[in-house]
N, C-alpha and C positions, 0 to 999 in steps of 0.2 A: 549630531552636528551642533555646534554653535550657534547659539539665539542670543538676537542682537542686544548690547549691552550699553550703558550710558557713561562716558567719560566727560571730564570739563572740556568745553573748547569758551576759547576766544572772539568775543567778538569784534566786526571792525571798529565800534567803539571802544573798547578794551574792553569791554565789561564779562565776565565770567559768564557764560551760558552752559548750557547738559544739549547734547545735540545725540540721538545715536548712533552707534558703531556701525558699518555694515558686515556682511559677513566675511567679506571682500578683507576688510581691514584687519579683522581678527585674528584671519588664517595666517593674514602675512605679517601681524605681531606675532603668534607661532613660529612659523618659517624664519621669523627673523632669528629668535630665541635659541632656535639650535643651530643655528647656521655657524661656522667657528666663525674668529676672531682673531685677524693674524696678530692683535696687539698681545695676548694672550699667548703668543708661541717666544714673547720677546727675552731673553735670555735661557728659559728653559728651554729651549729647542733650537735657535737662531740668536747671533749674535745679535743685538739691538739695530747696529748699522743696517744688518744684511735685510731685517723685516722691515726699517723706516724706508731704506730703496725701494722694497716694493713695494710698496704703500704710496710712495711719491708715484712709483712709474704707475697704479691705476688712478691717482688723483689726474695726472696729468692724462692720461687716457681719457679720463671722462669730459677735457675739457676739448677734447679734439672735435672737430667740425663733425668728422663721423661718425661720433658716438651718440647713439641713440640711447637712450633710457626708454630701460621694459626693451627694448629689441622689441620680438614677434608680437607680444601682448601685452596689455597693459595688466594684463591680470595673470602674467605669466608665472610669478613665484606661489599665486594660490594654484596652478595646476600640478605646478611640481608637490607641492606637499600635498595634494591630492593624490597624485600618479604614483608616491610612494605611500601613503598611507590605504590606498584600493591594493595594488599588489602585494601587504604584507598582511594587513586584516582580511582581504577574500582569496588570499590562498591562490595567485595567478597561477603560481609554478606548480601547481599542486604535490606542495613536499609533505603535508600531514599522510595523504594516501598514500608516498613512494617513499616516504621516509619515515613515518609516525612508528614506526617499530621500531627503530635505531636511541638504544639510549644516548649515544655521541651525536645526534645529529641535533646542529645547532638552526634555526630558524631563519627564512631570509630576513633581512633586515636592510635598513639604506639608512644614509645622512645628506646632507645638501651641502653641497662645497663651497668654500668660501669665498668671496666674490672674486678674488685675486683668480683662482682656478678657474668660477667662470668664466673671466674673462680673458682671461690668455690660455688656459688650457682646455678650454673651451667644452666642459661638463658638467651638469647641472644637478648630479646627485651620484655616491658613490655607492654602493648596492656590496653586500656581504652574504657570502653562501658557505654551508661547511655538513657534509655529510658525505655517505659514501662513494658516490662520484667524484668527489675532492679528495678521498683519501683521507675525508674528515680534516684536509687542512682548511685552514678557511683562508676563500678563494674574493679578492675585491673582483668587482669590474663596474667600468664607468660608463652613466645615461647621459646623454646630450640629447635634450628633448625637444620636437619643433613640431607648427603647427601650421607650417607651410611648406608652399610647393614651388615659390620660386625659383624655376632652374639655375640662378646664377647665385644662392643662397643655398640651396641644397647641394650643389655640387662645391661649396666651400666647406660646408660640416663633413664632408668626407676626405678633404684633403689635407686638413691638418696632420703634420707627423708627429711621433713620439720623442719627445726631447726632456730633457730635465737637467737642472743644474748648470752650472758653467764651468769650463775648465779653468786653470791657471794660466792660461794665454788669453784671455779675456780681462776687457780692462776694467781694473778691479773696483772703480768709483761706482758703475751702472748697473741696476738690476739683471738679474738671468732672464728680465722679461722684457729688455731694452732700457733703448736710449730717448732722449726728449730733445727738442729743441724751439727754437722761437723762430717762425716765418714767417714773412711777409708776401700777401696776395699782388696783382697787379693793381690792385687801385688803394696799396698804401697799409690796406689792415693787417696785423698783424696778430699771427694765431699760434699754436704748440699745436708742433706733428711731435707723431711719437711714430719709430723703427723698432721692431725683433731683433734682439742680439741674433748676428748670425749664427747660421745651422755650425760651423767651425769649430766656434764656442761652446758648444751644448754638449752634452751628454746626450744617448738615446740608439733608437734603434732606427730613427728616423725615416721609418713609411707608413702610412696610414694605419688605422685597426686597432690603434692602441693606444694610454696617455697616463698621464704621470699627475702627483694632487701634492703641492709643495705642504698646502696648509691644511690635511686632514686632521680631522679628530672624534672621535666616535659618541658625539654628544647624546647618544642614546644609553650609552653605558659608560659613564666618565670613573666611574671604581674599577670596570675589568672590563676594559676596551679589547674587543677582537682582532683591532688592530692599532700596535701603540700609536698615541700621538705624533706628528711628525709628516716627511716627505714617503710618498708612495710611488717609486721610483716606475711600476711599470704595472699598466691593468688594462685588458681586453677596453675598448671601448664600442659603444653602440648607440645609433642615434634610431629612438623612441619616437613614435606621433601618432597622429590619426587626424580626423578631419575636423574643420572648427567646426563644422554642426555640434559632432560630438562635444568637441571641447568647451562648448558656449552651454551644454547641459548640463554634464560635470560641475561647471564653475558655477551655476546656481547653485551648488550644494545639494544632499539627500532632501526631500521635501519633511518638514518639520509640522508637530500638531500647528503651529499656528500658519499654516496655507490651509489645512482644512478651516480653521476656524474661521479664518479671513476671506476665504473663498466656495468655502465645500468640499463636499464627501467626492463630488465630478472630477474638479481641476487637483484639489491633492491626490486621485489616482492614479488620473492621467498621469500628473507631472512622476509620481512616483515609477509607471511604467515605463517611461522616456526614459528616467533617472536607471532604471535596472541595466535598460537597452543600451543605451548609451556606455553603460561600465562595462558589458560584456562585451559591445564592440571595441573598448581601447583596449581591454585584456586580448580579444584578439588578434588585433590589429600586430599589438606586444607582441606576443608568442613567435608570433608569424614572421615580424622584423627580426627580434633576435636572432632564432634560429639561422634566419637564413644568410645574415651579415658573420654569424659567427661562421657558418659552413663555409661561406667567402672569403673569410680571413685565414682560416686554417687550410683553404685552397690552396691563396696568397703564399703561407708562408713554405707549404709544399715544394714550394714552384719558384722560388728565388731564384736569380741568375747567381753564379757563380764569384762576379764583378760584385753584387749588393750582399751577400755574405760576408766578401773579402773585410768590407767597410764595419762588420757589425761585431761586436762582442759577442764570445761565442758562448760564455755563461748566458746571456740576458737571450740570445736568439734560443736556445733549448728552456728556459724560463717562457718563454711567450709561446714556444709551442705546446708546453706543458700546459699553460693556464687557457688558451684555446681551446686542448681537447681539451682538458676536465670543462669547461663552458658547454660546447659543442652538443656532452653527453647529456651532462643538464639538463640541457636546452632539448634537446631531442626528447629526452624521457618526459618531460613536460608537456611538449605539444602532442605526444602520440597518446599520454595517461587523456589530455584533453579531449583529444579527437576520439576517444573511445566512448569517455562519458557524455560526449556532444550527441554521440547515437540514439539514445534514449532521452533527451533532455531538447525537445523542439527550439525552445526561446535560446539557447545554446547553439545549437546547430543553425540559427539561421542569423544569431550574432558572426560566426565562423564563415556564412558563408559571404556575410555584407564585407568583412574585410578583403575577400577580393577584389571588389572592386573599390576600395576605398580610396580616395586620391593621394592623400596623402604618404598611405601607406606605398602604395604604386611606385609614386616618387623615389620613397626611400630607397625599395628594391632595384629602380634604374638604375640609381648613381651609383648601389651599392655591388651592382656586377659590374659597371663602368669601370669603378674605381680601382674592386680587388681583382677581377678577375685580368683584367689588363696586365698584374704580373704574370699570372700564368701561362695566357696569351704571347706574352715580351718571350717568357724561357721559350713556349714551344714553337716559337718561332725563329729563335735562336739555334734549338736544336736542328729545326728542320733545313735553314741553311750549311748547321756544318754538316749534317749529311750530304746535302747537294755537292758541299766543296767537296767532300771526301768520293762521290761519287763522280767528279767531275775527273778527279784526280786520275781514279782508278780508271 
């Protein structure tokens, strides 16, 4: 990990001081470092106009009454590069053991999306897979990570639908992320709301499980990107957490020689066994959300009404079912290779079994059969009336 370093700061006299870094700061000059750049997509990817639109529509986003800076936490971009740098250094998916024999099988890997997809497309890091459950294609899909339980907060992260782009009946001055304007409150002050281009306008498959990254770019491999730079029109999505216990341990970082030095051999082992327990609970906590949001959406799309296919492009509805199961299997071979080596591995197995009851985790699982299963629900309830009529008939 990272030991604190010394840059110049300012002080309120002007005068030059050295003050140090904390760890807090560093990770998220990291974070910030790969994160893309949509100025960087300007001609090579996007005509100039179309990326300063969107650029203006999150400036003006930031300036809205509702927009909160950091959202859930103030230290939320140090967990995101956390949350992907535990899952690719400790092996969550365990793909060395289900896949280390595969000379084609490429390694998980993620990026962190740029802040335009945070915030309108509402995902906080892109995640890349490719081995034989993918047919060795390599498979995106998108983390939207939270570290809360607020049911009127959580039941938003699952209701976003899948949209991307704007059609040609859309009016062509305004981003594909909306429109802006200038309002006046009752007592005179005047602020910028900003509106969603409507669903009309967009492109997509538009019902939950899935989402679209205008400004991806694979800043992990900018010579032989696994997936070219540019818009990623369509990718399973899932929303990641666990509990801020955990998360307030994590974000201290791995414990460093200088806690033993500054504290002792006691408090660096402790903190270091917290530090284990804590990673092995979000890895479960992980395993256990994935799976099970992905088994929900591949429910979902089982079980569409007849009416919400009509609506959907029928290349991009057998692309999402495609990229579902290959997830699903993934995801399954993960948590079962898990739950086998948990047997034999106590501090494992009793990380596995704290995610039961983890709140956060809880949460996600409610809203996330609320949300998908409610289609399948809708069809088999649809079904079960045209029988009624048909037997009424008869």
């Amino acid at each position: 990990m990272f030991k604190e370093s010394k840059s110049p700061n300012v002080t309120m006299n002007g005068d030059s001081s050295t003050k140090p870094r904390s760890f807090i700061e560093l990770m998220e000059d990291v974070q910030a470092a790969i994160t893309p750049k949509p100025a960087s997509f300007i001609e090579t990817v996007y005509p100039t106009t179309e990326v300063q639109s969107d650029m203006k529509q999150l400036q003006d986003f930031r300036n809205t009454p509702e927009f909160k800076h950091g959202e859930e936490r103030s230290d939320s971009k140090l967990l995101e590069k956390t949350f992907t740098d535990m899952a690719e250094q400790d092996d969550w998916f365990h793909e060395d053991e289900l896949y280390g024999d595969d000379p084609d099988y490429l390694m998980f890997t993620s990026v962190p999306t740029s802040e335009i997809d945070d915030t309108f497309n509402h995902i906080d890091a892109i995640c890349m897979i490719c081995n034989e459950t993918t047919n060795h294609e390599v498979l995106p899909f998108a983390i939207d990570l939270t570290y809360n339980t607020d049911p009127s907060k959580m039941s938003q992260k699952f209701k976003w639908k899948h949209v991307y782009g704007k059609k040609s009946s859309a009016p062509e001055s305004i981003s594909e992320f909306g429109s802006s304007s200038m309002e006046q409150s009752p007592r005179g002050e005047r602020y910028i709301s900003t509106s969603p281009l409507p669903l009309r306008y967009r492109y997509g498959l538009k019902i939950p499980g899935f989402a679209s990254a205008k400004y991806f770019e694979d800043t992990n491999s900018l010579d032989e990107p696994l997936i070219e730079k540019g818009r990623i029109k369509l990718m399973p999505r899932l929303v990641v957490g666990y509990s801020p216990d955990i998360a307030d341990i994590i974000a201290r970082g791995k414990p460093t020689d200088e806690i033993r030095q500054k504290y002792g051999d006691q408090v660096f082992e402790q903190r270091r066994e917290e530090y284990r327990d804590a990673t092995l609970r979000a890895k479960w906590c992980t395993l256990f959300e994935c799976l099970s949001q992905a088994s929900s959406i591949k429910s979902m799309l089982d079980n569409l009404s007849d009416e919400e296919i009509s609506r959907m492009d029928p290349q991009e509805l057998d692309e999402a079912k495609k990229q579902i199961t290959m997830l699903h299997d993934y995801l399954k071979k993960a948590v079962d290779t898990a739950s086998k080596e948990a047997e034999s591995d106590p501090r494992s197995l009793a990380a596995m079994k704290y995610a039961d009851r983890d709140t956060v985790r809880n949460a996600i699982e409610s809203h996330s059969i609320s949300t998908y299963e409610r289609q399948k629900n809708r069809k088999l309830g649809q079904g079960a009336m045209s029988s009624l009529g048909r037997s009424s008939v008869a």
